[in-house]
C-alpha positions as CSV (number, residue, x, y, z in Angstrom):
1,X,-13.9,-18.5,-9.1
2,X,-12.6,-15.3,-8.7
3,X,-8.8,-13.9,-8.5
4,X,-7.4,-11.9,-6.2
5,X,-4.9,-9.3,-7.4
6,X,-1.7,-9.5,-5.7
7,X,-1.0,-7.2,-3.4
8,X,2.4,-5.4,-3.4
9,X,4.2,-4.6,-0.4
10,X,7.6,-3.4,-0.8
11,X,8.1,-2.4,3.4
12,X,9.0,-4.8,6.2
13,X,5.7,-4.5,7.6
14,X,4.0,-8.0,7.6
15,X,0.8,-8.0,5.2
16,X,-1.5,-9.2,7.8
17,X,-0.6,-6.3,9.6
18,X,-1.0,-3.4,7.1
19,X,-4.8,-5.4,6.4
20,X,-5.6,-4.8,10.7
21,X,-4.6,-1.2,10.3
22,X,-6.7,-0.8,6.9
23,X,-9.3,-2.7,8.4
24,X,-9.6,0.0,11.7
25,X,-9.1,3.2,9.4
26,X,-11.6,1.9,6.8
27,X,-14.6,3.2,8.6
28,X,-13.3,6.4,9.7
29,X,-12.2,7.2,6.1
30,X,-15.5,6.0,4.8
31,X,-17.4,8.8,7.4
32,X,-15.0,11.4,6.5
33,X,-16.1,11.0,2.5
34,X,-19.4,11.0,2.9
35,X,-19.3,14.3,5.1
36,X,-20.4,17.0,3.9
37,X,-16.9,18.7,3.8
38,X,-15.0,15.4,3.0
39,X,-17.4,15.7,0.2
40,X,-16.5,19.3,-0.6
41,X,-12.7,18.4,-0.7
42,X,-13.1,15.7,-3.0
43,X,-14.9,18.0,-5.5
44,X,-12.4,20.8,-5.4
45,X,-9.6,17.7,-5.7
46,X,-11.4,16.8,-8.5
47,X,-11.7,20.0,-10.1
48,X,-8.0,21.0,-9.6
49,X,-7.2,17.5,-10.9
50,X,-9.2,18.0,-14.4
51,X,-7.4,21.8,-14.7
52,X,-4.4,20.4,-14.5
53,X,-4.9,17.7,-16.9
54,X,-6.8,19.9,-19.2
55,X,-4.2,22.5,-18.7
56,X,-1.5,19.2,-19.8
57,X,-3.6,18.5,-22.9
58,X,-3.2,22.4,-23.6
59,X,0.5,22.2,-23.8
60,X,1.1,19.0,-25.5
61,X,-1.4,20.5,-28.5
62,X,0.5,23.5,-28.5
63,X,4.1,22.1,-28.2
């Protein structure tokens, strides 16, 4: 039997409400990532991402 983590919803918006939205975003999301440019973005996110963290490390060392 497997557990579902609880969800946390700190807004007045009714749970079963936010989960209709997700559910008619989801796919358009899901095409956007595996387009070519959605792709492209990610890649640069991810790169910008590790500079900054390696750039983090960097400083803590040094400080």
């Amino acid at each position: 039997m497997s557990r579902r983590k609880k969800l946390i919803n700190n807004t007045n918006i009714p749970q079963h409400k936010i989960e209709a939205i997700a559910r008619c975003i989801f796919p358009d999301i899901l095409a956007y990532y595996e387009s070519e440019e959605g792709q492209r973005e990610f890649a640069e996110w991810k790169a910008q991402r590790e500079a900054e963290q390696a750039q983090k490390c960097k400083e803590s060392k040094t400080a």
